[in-house]
C-alpha positions in Angstrom: 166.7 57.1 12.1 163.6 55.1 12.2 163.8 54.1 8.8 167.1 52.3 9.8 165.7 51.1 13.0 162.5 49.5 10.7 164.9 48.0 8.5 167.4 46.3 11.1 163.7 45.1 12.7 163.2 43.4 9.6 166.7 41.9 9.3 166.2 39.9 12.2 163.4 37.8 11.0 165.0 36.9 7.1 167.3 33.8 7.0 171.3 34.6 6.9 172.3 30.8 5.3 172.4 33.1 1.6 172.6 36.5 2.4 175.3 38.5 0.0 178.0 39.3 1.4 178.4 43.4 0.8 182.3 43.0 2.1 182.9 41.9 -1.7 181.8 45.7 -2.6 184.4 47.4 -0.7 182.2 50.2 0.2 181.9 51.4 3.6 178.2 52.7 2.9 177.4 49.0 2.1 178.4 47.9 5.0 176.4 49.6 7.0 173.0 49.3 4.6 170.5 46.8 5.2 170.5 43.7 2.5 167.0 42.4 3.8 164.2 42.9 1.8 162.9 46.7 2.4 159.5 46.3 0.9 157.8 42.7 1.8 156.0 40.4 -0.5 156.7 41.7 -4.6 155.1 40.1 -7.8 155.8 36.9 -9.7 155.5 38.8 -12.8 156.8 42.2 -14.4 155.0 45.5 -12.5 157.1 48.0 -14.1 159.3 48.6 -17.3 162.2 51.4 -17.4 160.6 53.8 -20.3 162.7 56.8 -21.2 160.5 59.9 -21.8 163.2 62.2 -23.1 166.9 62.5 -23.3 166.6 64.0 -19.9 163.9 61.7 -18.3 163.2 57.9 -17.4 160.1 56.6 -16.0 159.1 53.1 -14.6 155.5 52.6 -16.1 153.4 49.3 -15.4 153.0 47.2 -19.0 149.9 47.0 -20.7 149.5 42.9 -18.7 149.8 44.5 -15.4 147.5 46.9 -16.2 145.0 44.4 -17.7 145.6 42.2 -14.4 144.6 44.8 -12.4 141.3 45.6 -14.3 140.6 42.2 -14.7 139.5 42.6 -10.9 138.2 46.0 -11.3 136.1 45.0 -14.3 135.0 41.2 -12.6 133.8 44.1 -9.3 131.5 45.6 -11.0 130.2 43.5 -13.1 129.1 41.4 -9.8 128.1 45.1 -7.6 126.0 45.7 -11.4 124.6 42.3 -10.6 123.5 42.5 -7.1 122.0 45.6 -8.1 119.7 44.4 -11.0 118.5 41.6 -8.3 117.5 44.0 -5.8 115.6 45.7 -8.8 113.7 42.8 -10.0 112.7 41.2 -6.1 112.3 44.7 -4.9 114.1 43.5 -1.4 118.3 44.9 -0.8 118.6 42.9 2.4 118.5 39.2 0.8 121.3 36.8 0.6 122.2 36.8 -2.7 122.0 40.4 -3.1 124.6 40.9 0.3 126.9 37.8 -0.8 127.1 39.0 -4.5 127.3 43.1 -3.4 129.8 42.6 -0.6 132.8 40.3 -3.0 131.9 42.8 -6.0 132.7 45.7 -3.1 136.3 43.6 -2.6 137.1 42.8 -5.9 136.2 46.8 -7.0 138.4 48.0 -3.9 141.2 46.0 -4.8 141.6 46.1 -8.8 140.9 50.3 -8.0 143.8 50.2 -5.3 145.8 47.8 -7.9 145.3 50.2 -10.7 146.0 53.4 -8.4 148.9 52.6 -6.9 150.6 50.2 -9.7 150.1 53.3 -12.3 151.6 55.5 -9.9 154.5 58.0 -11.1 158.3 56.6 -10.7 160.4 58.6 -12.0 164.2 59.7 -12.6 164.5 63.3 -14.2 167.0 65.6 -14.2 165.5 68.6 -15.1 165.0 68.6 -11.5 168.1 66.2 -10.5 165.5 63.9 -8.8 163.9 60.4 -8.4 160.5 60.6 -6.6 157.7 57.7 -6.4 153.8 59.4 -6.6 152.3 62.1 -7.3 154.6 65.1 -5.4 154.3 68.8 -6.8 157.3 69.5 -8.5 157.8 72.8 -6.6 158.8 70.6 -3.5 161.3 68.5 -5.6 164.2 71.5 -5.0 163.5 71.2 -1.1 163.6 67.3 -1.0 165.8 65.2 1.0 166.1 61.1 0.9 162.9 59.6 2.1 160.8 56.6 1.2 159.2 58.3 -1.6 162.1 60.5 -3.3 165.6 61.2 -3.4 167.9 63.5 -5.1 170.4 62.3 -7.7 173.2 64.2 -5.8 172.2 61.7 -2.7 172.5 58.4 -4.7 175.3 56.5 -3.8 174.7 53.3 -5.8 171.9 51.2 -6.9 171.0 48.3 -4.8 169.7 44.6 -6.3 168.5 42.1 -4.2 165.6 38.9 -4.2 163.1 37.3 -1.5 161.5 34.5 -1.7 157.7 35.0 -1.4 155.6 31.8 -0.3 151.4 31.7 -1.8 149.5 29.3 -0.7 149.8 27.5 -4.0 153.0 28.7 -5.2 156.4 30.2 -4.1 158.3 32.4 -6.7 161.2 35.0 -5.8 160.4 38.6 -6.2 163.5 40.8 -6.9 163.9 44.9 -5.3 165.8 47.3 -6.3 166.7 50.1 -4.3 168.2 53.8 -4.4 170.9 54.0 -1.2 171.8 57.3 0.1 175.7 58.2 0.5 174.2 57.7 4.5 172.8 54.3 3.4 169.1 55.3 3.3 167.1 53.1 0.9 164.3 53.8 -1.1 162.1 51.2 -2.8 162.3 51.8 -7.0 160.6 48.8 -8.5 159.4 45.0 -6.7 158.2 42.2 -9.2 159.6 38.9 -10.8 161.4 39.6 -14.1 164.9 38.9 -13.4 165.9 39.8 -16.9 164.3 43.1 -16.9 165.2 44.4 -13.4 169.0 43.6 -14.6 168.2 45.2 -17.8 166.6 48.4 -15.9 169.4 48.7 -13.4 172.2 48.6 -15.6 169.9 51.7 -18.0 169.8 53.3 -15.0 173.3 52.8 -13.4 174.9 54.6 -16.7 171.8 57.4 -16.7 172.5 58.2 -12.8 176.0 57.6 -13.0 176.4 55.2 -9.9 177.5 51.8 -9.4 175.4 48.7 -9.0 175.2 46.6 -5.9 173.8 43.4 -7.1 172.8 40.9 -4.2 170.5 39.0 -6.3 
């Protein structure tokens, strides 16, 4: 109930000139899911890459330049924190300017390419060994009691697979970000995968579509 209430919240405030039309799907569960963008903001370049495990598995897993994005900030942290540190060493003082200016954007940059890392590397998977697709790191002894939330959602739950773009504005730069979603035969969505590839979200969905066994909706 709130998730839909969240997501009709959200509808008001994206632009309708556009919009996809899910009439065209002739699908009474697409009529009444949300076609505005469920998780805000995305990347302008490829987060995650379908990778199948085993014949019974698939797994989205961040490529090795997201990766190496991410620890570019980790790395650039602490090389700055290891520099603040080797001035308060050598002037024997820890409250000086150049030791707080240098300590507290190392402490940022650390934070966020450790946050980047954590929760870009996270497990997404689609297994059917357990006949479930669950974002993070959930003990697989709770996968048999699951029902459709924001972080999993049982294959015998997936209705279709849902495509769709937003436009994200930088303050240099605007690129368009493209989501796809799991919907619920009740028209629940849960995130899969946010980022900028085009190609390889189409490529992804269509592995996936013939894995899962469920249609496309693609409102890209």
């Amino acid at each position: 109930m709130f998730r839909k209430l969240i997501d009709q919240l959200k509808n008001l405030t994206t632009e309708d000139s556009e919009r996809f039309d899910p009439a065209t799907l002739n699908d009474p569960v697409a009529l009444k899911t949300e076609w505005s963008p469920l998780k805000r903001g995305g990347a302008s370049f490829c987060t995650r890459k379908l990778v199948q495990v085993s014949p019974l598995r698939y797994e989205f897993r961040a490529p090795w330049g997201a990766k190496a994005f991410y620890l570019i900030f980790l790395v650039v942290g602490l090389g700055l924190l290891t520099a603040s540190l080797f001035q308060v060493i050598e002037s024997g003082k820890i409250f000086t300017e150049d030791v707080i200016g240098l300590g507290a954007v190392g402490l940022i940059f650390t934070l966020a390419g450790g946050l980047m890392f954590y929760f870009g590397t996270k497990p997404v998977v689609f297994d059917k060994q357990y006949e479930c697709f669950w974002t993070g790191r959930i003990p697989t002894d709770e996968l048999m009691y699951a029902t459709a939330n924001e972080l999993l959602m049982p294959f015998k739950e997936i209705h279709a697979i849902q495509l769709i773009s937003e436009s994200v504005s930088g303050d240099n730069n605007s690129y368009y970000s493209y989501e796809m979603n799991l919907i619920s035969k009740e028209g629940v969505r849960t995130n899969v995968v946010d980022h900028g590839k085009l190609d390889q979200i189409h490529e992804d969905a269509r592995t996936l579509s013939e894995f899962l066994e469920v249609p496309i909706w693609d409102g890209i």
